[in-house]
C-alpha positions as CSV (number, residue, x, y, z in Angstrom):
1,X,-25.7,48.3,-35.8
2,X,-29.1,49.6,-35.1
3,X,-30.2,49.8,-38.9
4,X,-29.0,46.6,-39.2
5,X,-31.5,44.8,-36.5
6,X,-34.3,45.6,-38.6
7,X,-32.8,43.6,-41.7
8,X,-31.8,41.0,-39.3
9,X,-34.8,39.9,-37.7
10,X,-36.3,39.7,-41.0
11,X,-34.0,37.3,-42.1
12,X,-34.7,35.3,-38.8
13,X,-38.2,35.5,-40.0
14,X,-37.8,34.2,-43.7
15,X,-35.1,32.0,-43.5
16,X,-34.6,29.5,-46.1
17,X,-34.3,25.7,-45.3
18,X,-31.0,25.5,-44.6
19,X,-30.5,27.8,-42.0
20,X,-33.7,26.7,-40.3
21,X,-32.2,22.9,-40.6
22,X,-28.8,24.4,-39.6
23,X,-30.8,26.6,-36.5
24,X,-31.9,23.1,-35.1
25,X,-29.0,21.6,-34.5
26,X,-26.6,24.7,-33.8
27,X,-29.0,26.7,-31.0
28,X,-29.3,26.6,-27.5
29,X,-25.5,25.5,-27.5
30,X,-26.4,22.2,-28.9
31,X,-23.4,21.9,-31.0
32,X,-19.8,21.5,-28.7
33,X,-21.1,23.6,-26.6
34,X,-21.0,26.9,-28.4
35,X,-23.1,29.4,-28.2
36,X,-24.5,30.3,-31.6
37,X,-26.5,33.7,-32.8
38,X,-28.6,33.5,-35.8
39,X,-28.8,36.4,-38.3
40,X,-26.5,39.0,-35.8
41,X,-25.2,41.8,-37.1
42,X,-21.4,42.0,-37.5
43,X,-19.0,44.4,-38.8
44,X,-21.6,46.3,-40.5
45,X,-23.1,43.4,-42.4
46,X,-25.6,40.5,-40.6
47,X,-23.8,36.9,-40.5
48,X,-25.9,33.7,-40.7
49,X,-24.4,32.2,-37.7
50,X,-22.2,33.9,-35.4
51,X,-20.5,32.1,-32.3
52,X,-18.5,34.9,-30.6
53,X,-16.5,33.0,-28.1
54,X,-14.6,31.2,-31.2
55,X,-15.0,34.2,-33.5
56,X,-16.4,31.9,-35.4
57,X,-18.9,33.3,-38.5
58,X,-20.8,30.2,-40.7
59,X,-22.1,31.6,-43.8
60,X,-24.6,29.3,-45.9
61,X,-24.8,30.2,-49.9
62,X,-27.3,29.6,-52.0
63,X,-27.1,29.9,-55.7
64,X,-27.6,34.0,-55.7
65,X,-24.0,33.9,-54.2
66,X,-22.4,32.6,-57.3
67,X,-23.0,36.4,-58.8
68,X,-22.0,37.9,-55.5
69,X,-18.5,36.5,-55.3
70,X,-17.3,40.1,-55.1
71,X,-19.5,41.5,-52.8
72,X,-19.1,38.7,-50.8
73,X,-15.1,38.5,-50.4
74,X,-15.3,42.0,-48.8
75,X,-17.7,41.0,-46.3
76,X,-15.3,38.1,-45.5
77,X,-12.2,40.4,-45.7
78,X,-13.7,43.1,-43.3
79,X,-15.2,40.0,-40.9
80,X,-11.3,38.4,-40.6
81,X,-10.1,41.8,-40.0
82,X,-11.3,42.4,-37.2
83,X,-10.6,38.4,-36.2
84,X,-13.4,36.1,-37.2
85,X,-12.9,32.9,-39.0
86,X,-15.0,32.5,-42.0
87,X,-16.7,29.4,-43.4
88,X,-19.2,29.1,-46.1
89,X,-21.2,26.2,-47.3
90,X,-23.8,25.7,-50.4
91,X,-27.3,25.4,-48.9
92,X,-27.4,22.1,-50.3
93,X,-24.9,20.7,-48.6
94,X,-26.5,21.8,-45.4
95,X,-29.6,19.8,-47.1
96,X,-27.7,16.7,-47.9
97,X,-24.6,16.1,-45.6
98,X,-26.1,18.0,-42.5
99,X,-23.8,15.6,-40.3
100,X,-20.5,16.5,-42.7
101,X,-21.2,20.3,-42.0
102,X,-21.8,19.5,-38.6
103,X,-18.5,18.3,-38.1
104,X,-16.7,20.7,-39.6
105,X,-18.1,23.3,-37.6
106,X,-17.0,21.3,-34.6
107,X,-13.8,21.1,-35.8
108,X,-13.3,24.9,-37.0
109,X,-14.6,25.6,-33.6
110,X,-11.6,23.1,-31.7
111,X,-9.2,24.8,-33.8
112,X,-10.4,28.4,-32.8
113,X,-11.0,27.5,-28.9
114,X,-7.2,26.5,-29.0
């Protein structure tokens, strides 16, 4: 994990517009209550968001993903291995339906508290 903090905090330091509009309303347990980590590292690779207590990982794409679909389902394989619930969204729709991602967070994190 510690050569992982360095790549972390610079990705807390150049994140895109997504993440920062998704930061704002996901921090400081602003969302349901959840406590939310931004950029943590987890199971060897550093999730976007990270809310523990649900094992709950949000993942925001943008369009570099869509030639990383590979490398990608293995960091979601070894993440729900060891118990975390995966979402992903385009960066756009975090841009244009920030309510609609908003709420399925909320729900993914009703169905993981139960």
């Amino acid at each position: 994990m510690a050569r992982l903090t360095p790549i972390a905090r610079r990705l807390r330091r150049e994140k895109t517009d997504a993440e920062a509009r998704l930061w704002r309303y996901v921090k400081n347990r602003q969302l349901a209550g959840a406590k939310f980590r931004f950029q943590s590292p987890l199971c060897g690779h550093v999730a976007d968001f990270l809310c523990e207590d649900a094992k709950l990982v949000v993942e925001l794409d943008g369009r570099q993903h869509g030639e990383m679909q590979q490398a990608d389902a293995e960091r979601t394989a070894k993440m729900e291995a060891a118990g975390y619930t995966i979402i992903r969204f385009w960066n756009n729709d975090v841009l244009q339906n920030t309510e609609g991602v908003l709420m399925e967070i909320e729900t993914m994190l009703g169905i993981a508290r139960n």
